[in-house]
MDTraj code that builds the backbone (N, CA, C; nanometers):
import mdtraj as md
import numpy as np

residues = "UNK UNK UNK UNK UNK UNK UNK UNK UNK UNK UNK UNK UNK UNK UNK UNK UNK UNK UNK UNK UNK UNK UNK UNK UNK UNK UNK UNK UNK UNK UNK UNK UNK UNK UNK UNK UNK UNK UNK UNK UNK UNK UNK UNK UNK UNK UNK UNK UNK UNK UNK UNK UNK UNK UNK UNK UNK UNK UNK UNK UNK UNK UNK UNK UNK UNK UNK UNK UNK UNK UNK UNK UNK UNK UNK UNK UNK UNK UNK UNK UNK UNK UNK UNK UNK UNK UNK UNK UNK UNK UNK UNK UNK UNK UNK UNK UNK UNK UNK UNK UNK UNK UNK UNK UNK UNK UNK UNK UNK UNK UNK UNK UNK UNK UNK UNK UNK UNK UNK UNK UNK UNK UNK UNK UNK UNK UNK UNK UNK UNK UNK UNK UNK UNK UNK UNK UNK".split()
xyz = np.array([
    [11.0899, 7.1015, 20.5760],
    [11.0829, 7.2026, 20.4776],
    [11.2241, 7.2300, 20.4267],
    [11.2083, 7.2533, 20.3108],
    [11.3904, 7.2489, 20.2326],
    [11.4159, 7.4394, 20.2668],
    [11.5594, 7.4313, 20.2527],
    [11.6075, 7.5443, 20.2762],
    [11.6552, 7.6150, 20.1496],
    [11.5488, 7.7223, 20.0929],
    [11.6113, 7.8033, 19.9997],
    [11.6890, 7.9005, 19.9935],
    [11.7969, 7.8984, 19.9069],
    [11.8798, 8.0415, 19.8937],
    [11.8488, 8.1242, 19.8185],
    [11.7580, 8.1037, 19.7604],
    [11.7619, 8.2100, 19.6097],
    [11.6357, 8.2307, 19.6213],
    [11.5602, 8.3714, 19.6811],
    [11.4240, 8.4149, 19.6846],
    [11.3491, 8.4358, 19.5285],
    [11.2334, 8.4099, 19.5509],
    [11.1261, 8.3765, 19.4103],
    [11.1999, 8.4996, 19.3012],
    [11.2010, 8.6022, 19.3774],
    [11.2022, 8.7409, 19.3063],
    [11.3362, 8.7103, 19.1986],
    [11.4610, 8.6914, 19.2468],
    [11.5626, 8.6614, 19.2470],
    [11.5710, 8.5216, 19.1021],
    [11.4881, 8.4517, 19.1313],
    [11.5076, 8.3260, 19.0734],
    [11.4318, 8.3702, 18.9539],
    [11.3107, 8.4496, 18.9460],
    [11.2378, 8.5246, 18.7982],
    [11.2796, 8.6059, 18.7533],
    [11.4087, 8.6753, 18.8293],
    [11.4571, 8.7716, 18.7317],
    [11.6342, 8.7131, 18.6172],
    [11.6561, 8.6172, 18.7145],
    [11.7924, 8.4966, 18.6566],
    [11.6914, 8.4044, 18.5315],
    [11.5710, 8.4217, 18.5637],
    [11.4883, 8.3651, 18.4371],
    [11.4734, 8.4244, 18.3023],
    [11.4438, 8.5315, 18.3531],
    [11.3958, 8.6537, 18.1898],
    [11.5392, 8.6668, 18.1857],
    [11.6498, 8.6919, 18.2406],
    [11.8181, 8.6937, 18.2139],
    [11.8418, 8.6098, 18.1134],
    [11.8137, 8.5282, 18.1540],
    [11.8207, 8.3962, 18.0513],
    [11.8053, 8.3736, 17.9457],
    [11.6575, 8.3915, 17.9712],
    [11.6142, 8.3758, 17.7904],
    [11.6166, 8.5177, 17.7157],
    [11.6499, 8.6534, 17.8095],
    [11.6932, 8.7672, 17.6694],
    [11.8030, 8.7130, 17.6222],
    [11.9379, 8.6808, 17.6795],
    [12.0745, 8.6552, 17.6804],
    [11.9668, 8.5263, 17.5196],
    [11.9525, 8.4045, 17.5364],
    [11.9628, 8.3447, 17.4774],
    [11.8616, 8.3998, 17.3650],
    [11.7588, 8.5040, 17.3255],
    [11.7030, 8.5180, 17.2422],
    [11.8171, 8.6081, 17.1528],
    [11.8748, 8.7026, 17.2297],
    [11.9753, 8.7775, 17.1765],
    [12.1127, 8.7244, 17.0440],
    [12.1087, 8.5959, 17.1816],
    [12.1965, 8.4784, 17.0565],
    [12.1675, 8.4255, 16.9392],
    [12.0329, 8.4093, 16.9809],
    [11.9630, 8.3571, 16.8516],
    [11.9336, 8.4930, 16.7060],
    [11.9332, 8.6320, 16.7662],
    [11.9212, 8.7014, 16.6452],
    [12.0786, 8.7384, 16.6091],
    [12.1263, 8.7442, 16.7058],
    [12.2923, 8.7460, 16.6544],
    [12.3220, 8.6518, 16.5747],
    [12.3352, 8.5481, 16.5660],
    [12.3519, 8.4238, 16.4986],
    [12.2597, 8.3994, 16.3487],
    [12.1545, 8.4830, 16.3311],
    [12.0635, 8.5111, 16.2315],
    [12.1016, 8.6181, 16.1643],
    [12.1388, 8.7140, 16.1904],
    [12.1697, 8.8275, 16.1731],
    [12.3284, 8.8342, 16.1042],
    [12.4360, 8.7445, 16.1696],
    [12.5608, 8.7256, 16.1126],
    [12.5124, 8.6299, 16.0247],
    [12.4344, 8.5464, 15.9855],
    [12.4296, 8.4401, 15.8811],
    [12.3852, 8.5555, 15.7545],
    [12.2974, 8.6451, 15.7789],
    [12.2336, 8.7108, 15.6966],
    [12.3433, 8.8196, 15.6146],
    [12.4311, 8.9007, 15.7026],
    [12.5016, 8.9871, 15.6887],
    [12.6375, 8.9435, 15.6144],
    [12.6826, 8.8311, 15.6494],
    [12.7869, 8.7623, 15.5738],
    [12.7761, 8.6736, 15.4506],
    [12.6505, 8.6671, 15.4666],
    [12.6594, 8.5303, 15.3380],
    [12.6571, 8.6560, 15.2098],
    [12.7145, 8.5794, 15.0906],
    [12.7561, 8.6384, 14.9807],
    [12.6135, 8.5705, 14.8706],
    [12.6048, 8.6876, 14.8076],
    [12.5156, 8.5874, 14.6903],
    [12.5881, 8.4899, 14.6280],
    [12.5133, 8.4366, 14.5587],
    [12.5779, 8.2819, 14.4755],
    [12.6260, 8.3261, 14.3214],
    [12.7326, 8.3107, 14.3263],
    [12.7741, 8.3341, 14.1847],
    [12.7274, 8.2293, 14.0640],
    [12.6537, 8.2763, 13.9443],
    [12.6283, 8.2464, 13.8611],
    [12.6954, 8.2919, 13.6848],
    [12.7024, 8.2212, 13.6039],
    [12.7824, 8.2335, 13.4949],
    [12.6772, 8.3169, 13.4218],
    [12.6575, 8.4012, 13.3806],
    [12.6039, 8.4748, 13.2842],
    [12.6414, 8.5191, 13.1792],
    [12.5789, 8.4343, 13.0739],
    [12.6009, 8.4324, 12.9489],
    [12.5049, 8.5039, 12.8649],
    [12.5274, 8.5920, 12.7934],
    [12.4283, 8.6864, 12.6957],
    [12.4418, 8.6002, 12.5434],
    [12.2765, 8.5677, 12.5381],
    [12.2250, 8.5155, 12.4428],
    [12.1479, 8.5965, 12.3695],
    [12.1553, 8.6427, 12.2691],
    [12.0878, 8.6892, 12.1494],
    [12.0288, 8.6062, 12.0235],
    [11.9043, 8.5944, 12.0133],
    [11.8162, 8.5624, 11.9384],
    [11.8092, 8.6090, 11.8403],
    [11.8909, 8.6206, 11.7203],
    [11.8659, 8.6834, 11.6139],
    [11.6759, 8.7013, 11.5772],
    [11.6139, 8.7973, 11.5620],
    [11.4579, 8.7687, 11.5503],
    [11.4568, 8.7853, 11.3732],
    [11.3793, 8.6995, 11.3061],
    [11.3477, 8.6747, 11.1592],
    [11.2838, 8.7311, 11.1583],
    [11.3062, 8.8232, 11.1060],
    [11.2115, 8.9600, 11.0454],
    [11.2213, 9.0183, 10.8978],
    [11.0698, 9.0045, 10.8261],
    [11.0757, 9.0469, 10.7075],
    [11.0227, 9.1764, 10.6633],
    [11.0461, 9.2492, 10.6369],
    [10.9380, 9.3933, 10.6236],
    [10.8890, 9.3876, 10.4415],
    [10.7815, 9.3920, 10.4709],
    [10.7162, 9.3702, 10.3213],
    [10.7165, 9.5063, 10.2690],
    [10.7510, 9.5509, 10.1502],
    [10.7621, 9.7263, 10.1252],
    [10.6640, 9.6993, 9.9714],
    [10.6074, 9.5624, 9.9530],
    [10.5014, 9.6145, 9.8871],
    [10.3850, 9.6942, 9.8661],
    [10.3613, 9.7426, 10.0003],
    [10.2342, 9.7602, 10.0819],
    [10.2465, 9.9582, 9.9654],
    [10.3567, 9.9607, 9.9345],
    [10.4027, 10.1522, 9.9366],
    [10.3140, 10.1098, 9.7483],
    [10.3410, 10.0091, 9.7381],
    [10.2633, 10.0149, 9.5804],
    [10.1740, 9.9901, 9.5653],
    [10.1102, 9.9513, 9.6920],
    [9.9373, 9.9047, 9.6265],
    [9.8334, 10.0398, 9.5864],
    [9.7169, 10.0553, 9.5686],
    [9.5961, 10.1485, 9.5887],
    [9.5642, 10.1770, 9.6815],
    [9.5827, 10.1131, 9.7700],
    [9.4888, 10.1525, 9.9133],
    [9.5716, 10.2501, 10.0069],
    [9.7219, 10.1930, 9.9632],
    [9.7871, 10.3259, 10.0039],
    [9.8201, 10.4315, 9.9265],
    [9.8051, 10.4312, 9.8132],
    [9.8365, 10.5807, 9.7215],
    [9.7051, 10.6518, 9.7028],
    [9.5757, 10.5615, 9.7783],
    [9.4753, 10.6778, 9.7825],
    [9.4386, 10.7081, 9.8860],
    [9.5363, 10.7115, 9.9887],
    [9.5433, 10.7855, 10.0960],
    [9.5491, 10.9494, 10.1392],
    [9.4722, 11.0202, 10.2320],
    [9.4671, 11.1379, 10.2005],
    [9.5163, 11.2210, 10.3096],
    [9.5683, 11.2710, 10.3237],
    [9.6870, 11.3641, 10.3997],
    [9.5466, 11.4113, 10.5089],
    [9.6000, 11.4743, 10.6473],
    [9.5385, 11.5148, 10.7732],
    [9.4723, 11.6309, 10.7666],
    [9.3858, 11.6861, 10.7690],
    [9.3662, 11.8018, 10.7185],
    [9.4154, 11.8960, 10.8865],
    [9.4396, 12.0321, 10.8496],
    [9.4247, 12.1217, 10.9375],
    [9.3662, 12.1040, 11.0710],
    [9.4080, 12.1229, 11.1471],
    [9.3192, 12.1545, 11.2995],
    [9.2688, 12.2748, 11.2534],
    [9.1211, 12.3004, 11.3059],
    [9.0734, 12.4363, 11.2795],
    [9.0775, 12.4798, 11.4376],
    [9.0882, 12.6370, 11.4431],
    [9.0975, 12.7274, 11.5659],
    [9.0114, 12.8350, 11.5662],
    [8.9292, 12.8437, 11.6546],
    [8.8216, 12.9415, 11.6590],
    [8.8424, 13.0295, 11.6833],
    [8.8625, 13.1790, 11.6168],
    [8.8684, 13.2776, 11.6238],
    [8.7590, 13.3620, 11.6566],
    [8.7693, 13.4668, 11.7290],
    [8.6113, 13.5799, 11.7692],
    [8.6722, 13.6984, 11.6938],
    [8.6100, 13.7665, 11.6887],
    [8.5848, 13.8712, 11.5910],
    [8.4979, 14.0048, 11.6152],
    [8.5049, 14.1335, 11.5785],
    [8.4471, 14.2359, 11.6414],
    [8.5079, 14.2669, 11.4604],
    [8.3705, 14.3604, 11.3770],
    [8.3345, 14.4077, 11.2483],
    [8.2526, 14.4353, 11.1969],
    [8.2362, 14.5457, 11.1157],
    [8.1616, 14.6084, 11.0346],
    [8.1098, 14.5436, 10.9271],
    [7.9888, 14.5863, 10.8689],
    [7.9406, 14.5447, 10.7299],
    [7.9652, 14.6797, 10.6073],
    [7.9201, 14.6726, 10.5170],
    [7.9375, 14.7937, 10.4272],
    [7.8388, 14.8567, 10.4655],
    [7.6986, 14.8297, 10.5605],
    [7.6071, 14.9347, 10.5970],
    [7.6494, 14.9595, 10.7256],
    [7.7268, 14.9758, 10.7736],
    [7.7866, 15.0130, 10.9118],
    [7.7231, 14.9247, 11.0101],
    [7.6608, 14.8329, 10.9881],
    [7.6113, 14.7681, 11.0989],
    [7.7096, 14.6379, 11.1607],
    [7.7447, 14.7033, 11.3324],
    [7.8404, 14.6098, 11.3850],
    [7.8056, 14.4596, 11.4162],
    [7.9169, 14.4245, 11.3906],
    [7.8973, 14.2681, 11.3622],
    [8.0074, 14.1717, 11.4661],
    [7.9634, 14.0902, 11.5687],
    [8.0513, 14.0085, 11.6720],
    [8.0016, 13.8826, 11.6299],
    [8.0782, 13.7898, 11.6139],
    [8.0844, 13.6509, 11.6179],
    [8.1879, 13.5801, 11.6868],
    [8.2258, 13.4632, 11.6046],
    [8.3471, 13.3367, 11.6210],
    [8.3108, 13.3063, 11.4837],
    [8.4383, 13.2423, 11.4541],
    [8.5096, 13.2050, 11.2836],
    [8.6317, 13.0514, 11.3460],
    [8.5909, 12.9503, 11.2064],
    [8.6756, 12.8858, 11.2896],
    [8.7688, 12.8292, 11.1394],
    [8.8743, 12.9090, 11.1641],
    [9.0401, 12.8782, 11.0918],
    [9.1682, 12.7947, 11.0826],
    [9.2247, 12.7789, 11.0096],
    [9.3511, 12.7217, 11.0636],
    [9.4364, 12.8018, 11.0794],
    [9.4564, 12.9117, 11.0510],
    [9.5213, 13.0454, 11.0886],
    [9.4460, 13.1371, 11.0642],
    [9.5323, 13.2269, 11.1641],
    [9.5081, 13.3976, 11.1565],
    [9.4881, 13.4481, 11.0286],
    [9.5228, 13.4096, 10.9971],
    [9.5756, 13.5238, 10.8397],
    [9.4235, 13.4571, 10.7494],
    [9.4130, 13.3489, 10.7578],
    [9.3302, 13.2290, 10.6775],
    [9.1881, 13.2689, 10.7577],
    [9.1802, 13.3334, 10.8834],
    [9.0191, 13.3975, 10.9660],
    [9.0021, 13.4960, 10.8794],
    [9.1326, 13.6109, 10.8755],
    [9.1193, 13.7280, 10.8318],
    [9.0494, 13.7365, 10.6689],
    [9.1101, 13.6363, 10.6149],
    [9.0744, 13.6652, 10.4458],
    [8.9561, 13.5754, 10.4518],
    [8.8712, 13.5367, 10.5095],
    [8.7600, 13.4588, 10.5492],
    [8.6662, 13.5800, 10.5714],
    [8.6813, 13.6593, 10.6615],
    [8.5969, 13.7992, 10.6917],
    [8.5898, 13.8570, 10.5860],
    [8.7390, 13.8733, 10.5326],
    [8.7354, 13.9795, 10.4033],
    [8.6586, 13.9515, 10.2874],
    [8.6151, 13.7939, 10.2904],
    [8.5488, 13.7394, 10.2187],
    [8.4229, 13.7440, 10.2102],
    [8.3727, 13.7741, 10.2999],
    [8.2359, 13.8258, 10.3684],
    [8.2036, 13.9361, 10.3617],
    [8.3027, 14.0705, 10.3081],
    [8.3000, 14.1995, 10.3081],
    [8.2548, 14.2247, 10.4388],
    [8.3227, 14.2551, 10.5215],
    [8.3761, 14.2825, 10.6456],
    [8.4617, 14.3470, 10.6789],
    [8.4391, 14.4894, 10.7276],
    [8.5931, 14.5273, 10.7676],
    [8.5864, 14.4886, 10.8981],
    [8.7169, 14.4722, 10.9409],
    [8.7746, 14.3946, 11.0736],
    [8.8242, 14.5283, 11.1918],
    [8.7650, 14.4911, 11.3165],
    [8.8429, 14.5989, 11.4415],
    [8.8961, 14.5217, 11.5284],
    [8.8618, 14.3994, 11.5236],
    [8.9220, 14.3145, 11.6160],
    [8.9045, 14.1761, 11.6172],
    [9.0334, 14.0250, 11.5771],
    [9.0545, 13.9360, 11.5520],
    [9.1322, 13.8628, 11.6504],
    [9.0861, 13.8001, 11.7250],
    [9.1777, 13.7177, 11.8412],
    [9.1342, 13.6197, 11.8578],
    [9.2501, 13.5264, 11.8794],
    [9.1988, 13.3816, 11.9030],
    [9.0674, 13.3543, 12.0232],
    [9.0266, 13.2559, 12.0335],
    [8.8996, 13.2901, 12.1271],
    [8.9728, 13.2181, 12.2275],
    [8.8907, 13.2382, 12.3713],
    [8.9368, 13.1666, 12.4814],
    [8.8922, 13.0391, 12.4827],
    [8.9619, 12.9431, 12.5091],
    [8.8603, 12.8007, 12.5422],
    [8.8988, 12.7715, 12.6928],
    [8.7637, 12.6784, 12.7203],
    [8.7634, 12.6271, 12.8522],
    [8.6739, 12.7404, 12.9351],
    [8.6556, 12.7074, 13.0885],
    [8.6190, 12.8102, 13.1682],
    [8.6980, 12.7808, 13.2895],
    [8.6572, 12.8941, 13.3809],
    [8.7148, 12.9617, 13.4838],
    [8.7379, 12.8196, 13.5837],
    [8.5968, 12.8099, 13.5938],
    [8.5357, 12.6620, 13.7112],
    [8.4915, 12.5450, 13.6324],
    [8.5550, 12.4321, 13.6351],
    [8.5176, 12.3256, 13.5454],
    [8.4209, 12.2162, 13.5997],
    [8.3958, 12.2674, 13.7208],
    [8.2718, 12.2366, 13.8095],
    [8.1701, 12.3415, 13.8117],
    [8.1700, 12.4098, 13.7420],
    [8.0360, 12.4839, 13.7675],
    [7.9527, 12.4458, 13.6579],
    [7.8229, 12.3992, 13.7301],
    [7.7130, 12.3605, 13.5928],
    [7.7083, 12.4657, 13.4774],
    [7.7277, 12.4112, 13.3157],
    [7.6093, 12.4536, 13.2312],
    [7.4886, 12.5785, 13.2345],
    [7.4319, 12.5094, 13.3150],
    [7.3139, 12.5567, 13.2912],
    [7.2543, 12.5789, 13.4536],
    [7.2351, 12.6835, 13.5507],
    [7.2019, 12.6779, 13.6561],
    [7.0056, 12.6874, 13.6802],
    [6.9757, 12.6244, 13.7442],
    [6.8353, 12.6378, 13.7840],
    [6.8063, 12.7337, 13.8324],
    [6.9049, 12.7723, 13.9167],
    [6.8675, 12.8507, 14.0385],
    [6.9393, 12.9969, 14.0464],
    [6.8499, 13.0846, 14.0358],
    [6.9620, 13.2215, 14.0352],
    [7.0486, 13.2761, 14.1123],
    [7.1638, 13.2942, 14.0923],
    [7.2620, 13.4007, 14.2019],
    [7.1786, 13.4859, 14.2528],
    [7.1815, 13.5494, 14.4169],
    [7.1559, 13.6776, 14.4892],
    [7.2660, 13.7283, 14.5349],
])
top = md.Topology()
chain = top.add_chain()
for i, resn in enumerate(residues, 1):
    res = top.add_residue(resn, chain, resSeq=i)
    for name in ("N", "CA", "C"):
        top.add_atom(name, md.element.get_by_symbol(name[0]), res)
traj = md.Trajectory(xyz[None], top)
């Protein structure tokens, strides 16, 4: 039987020694290749493409553009609280492009006016149905 010096324990731990030591080398050696290398210098030259471009400005003389017709107004819904000439009160919505343009709209209607404000849009909960089936308790 041969005579060992170096017990199992001993000889598996000079093993994993080993190969950390040499895995260690190996990311060191990866790691300085990575950290030192320089990018590659390249000549960069700026090229401009003049682009051929014609803009045709006949288009401003034809018909199809001079019978073109301007955007009209956004209209804005106004609510309203007013009288008739028989005193009978009158609530709606009116829909304007201005204030002033609701007002002479009523006045147009013979209407006197108690109260003109833009209306609210949207609601509270934009998840709450329409229309519920089922009643609140």
């Amino acid at each position: 039987m041969a005579v060992v010096f170096i017990s199992p324990k001993q000889r598996q731990r000079v093993f994993f020694i080993g190969i950390t030591i040499i895995f260690l080398l190996f990311l060191l050696v990866i790691s300085a290749g990575v950290f030192f290398s320089k990018p590659k210098t390249s000549s960069l030259s700026l090229v401009f493409n003049k682009p051929k471009v014609t803009i045709d400005m006949k288009i401003f003389d034809s018909d199809q553009f001079k019978n073109l017709l301007p955007f009209t107004q956004m209209q804005i819904q106004y609510s309203y609280r007013a009288t008739t000439k028989n005193g009978k009160q009158e609530n709606g919505f009116i829909t304007a492009p201005s204030l002033e343009d609701a007002r002479a709209m009523l006045v147009a209607m013979d209407l006197s006016i108690y109260e003109l404000k833009e209306a609210e849009i949207g609601r509270d909960n934009p998840f709450a149905p329409y229309y519920s089936t089922f009643s609140k308790q």
